[in-house]
C-alpha positions, 0 to 999 in steps of 0.5 A: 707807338712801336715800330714793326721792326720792335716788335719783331725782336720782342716776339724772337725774344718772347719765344726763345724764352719759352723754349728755355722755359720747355727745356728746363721743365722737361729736364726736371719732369725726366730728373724726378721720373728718374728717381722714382723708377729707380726707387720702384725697380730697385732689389732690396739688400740681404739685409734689408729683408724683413717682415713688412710694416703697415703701410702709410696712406700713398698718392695714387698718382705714384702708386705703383702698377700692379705688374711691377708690385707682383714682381717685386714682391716674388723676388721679396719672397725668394729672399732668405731670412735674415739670420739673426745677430750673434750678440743678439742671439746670445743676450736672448739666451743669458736673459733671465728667465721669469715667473716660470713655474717650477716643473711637476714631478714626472712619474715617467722620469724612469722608464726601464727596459728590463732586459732578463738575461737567464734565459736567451739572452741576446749577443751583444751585437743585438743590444748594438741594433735594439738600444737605439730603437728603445731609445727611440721609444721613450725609454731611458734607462735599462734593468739588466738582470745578469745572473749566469750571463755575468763574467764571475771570475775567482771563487764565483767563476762557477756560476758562470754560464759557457755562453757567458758575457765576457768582461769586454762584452760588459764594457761594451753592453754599458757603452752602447747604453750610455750613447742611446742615453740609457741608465743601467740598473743592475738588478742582483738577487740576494735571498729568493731566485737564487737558483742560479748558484744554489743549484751548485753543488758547492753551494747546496748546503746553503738552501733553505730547504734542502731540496729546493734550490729557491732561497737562501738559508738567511742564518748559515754563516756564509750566507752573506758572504756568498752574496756579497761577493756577487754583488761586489763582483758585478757592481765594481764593472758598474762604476756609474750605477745610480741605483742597485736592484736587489730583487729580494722578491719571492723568497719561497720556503723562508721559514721551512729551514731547520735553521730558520724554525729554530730562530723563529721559535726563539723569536715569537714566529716573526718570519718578517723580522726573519727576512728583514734581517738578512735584507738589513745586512744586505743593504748596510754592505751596499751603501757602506761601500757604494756611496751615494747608490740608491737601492730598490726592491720588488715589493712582494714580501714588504706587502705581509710585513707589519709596518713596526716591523719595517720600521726596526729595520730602518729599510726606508731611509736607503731602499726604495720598494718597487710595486709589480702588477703585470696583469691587464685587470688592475685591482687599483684599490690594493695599489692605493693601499700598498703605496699609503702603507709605504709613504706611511713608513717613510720610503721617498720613493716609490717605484713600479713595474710592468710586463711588456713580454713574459707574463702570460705563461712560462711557455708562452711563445707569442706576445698578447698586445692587448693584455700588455698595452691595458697593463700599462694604461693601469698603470697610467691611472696609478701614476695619475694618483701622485699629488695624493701622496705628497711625502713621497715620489713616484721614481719611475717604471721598470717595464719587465719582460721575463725570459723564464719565470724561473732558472729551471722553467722554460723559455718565454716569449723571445725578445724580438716577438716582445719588441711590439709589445714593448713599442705599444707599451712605451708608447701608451706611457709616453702618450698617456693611453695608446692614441693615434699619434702613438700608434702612428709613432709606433708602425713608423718605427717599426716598419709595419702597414697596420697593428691589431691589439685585440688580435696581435696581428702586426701586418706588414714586414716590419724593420726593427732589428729581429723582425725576421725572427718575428715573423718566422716564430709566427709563422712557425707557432701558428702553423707548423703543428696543423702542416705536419699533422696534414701531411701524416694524415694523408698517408694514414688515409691515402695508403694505410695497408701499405706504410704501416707502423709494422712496415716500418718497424720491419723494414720493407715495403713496395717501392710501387705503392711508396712511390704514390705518395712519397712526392706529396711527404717529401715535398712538404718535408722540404718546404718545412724545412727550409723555413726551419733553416732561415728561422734557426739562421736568424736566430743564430744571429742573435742568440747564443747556439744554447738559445737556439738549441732549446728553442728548437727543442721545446717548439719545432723537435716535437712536432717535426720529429715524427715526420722527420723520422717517417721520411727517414724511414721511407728513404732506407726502406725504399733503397732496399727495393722490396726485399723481404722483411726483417725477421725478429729474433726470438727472444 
């Protein structure tokens, strides 16, 4: 039986051993706590961002609070993603690529500018400004038809206009196409619009008719020299031309000729072989010399001819014809046939064209919208038609706007009242109709609030280059006429016994009576002149003084002349303070 003195050791001992027993507890229950704080706390590396994986099935006793979750995963959110590996990156890249099928054919491949320069044609410094907005549009290459704007130099250094291009200008218009990625066409005429040099003396003797300086006559022995001459001319400062417009439209007269009456009464009328001929010449001196280029033609007269006839030219292996239709109404059904006939005879490629500007009058100083944008959804509906015709490729469009509808016609629409058009119209081909994310592209890119087709209103200032002149001309056009007519109207019925035509013409007056009404014309006179100063600057910045001059003449001179010349009269006749009136020599 154990004495008191054991059991009191064996209880010291029993307790100590607990408390060791505490100690080490505690000591790995704070070890393990430790651990884990430092695994919940921890901020992930940069490199250890990624997208989250599933989550495995977790003990809730070591679930995380939701406090410190929250704050973990916003830290997690400000992390930027890790950028991918170089050698990751690059084996993406080389890896080959499958079962991807083979692109359709585009038919907008091409969409050209047409930029017709025989009338108001732009300083260079405008091309600077509005090749990237082109660009910006959706085009991607340019017709430019030069004709007395081209630097002619030696025996062609007549046709040359005084405002013309010089040699540097043309590096430079070429320049500024290649960065905004635009392909220049050069379009040359070789047979109809040859009014440019037939209006020479030196070259008259080449008319067709002698009194029309249309066409060429085809069978004259310098003819063809003559026109090979400019095209070498102008296509050696195009050394990376592609394709080579010939024109070759509208030959008017062909046939009337002495000449040409004689060939045809030889050669059983056939005035299509007649033209066909000159073009053959044409076209063997081009792909002779210029390897490799590619020809294109308006395709008006190949409309007429027999397809036989055609064919003997053997056209269709170099040249290309390119359909025009500018109207808003499109007779699909005559498009349908002329492409059948010419995939019949052979041609590869078929081109189109259209009007953005210049083809709703030879006068026309505003540009519809509407008429413009149905031009180009008819064109849509064409371009639609392309798996039809399997032997041949629609190429591209030319989005034609015309300056003058010939050498001698007046001024169309300036360039800077076409550019919505030519917004509207590039837009509608890049969207397939004129939808509201191509209207959004359009106001963005010209600065405007809101656009009416129907009226043509643009609303808004506007921010494309020419913007100013835009607006002015509007402005101008649309209220000129009534401003000045309101003026001399209230002389007319305000004062009529006291300005009359006779006072004028006889030079006298009373100041008194002048004076009623002489604030009134004055002041509106200076008010319309003052927006016919900023108009004739802006227009200054773009256009040639040539440009500027026959703009005023044909549409600001013939309504402020009148005015100009009342108020004239009204200063000298007051000056002369009511002396008596001129008296007229008897004749």
């Amino acid at each position: 039986m154990p004495t008191m003195g054991y059991f009191s050791r064996y209880m010291r001992m029993n307790t100590l051993r607990l408390v060791v027993l505490v100690i080490v507890l505690l000591a790995a229950a704070k070890l393990l706590f430790h651990q884990k704080s430092s695994s919940i706390l921890r901020l992930p590396r940069l490199d250890e961002v990624q997208a989250p994986k599933p989550k495995k099935p977790q003990n809730l006793f070591w679930e995380k609070t939701p406090a410190i979750d929250a704050v973990h995963d916003e830290e997690r959110k400000e992390l930027p993603p890790e950028p991918p590996k170089e050698e990751a990156a690059k084996a993406k890249e080389d890896a080959p690529v499958k079962n991807v099928p083979p692109p359709p054919k585009d038919f907008t491949q091409m969409r050209l500018v047409h930029l017709d320069l025989k009338g108001a044609a732009p300083k260079v410094s405008y091309f600077e400004q509005v090749f990237p907005l082109f660009a910006k549009l959706g085009a991607n290459g340019l017709l430019i038809e030069y004709e007395d704007m081209f630097p002619f130099h030696g025996d062609l250094e007549i046709l040359r206009s005084p405002y013309a291009y010089s040699e540097q200008d043309i590096k430079k218009i070429l320049h500024l196409a290649e960065i905004n990625r635009l392909k220049v066409v050069p379009l040359v005429q070789c047979f109809g619009h040859m009014e440019f040099v037939l209006k020479h003396d030196k070259y008259k003797h080449l008319r067709e008719v002698e009194k029309y300086p249309n066409s060429l006559n085809p069978h004259a022995v310098e003819t063809l020299p003559l026109v090979t001459s400019i095209l070498q001319q102008v296509l050696d400062k195009h050394p990376q031309k592609t394709w080579v417009h010939i024109g070759a439209d509208e030959v008017f007269s062909l046939g009337e000729g002495h000449d040409s009456k004689s060939w045809m009464n030889s050669n059983n009328g056939d005035l299509g072989k007649m033209y066909l001929n000159h073009i053959q010449k044409v076209v063997s001196f081009l792909t002779a010399r210029y390897k490799g280029v590619q020809l294109l033609m308006w395709d008006d007269m190949l409309r007429w001819i027999k397809e036989d006839t055609i064919m003997e030219s053997a056209i269709t292996k170099h040249a290309a014809p390119m359909i025009w239709l500018y109207g808003a109404e499109m007779d699909l059904g005559k498009i349908r046939q002329h492409i059948t006939k010419y995939q019949g005879l052979g041609f590869k490629t078929i081109w189109f064209a259209s009007a953005f500007k210049g083809a709703s009058g030879p006068a026309q100083v505003r540009t519809p919208l509407e008429q413009h944008q149905k031009n180009h959804h008819g064109w849509l509906q064409v371009f639609q038609t392309q798996h039809q015709f399997p032997n041949t490729t629609f190429q591209g469009i030319a989005l034609t706007g015309w300056q003058r509808y010939d050498h001698f016609s007046a001024l169309c629409e300036l360039l800077p009242m076409g550019i919505p058009s030519l917004a509207v119209c590039l837009q509608t081909l890049e969207h397939g109709n004129f939808s509201k994310e191509a209207k959004k592209h359009v106001l963005e890119s010209l600065g405007f609030k809101d656009m009416d087709l129907t009226t043509s209103i643009c609303k808004g200032k506007g921010a494309f280059p020419g913007s100013e002149i835009y607006h002015l001309v509007g402005q101008i056009h649309g209220e000129l006429e009534t401003k000045v007519n309101g003026l001399m109207n209230d002389v007319r019925q305000n004062i009529p016994g006291w300005f009359s035509r006779y006072h004028r013409k006889h030079r006298f007056g009373n100041p008194y009576k002048m004076e009623l009404f002489g604030h009134t014309v004055l002041k509106g006179h200076e008010e319309l002149e003052a927006v016919i100063k900023q108009l004739r600057d802006h227009l200054a910045e773009v256009f040639f003084p040539d440009t500027v001059e026959e703009w005023m003449e044909e549409y600001v001179n013939p309504h402020m002349d009148p005015l100009r010349e009342f108020v004239k009269d009204y200063h000298e006749i007051l000056k002369l303070n009511a002396q008596p009136k001129a008296i007229l020599k008897r004749r």
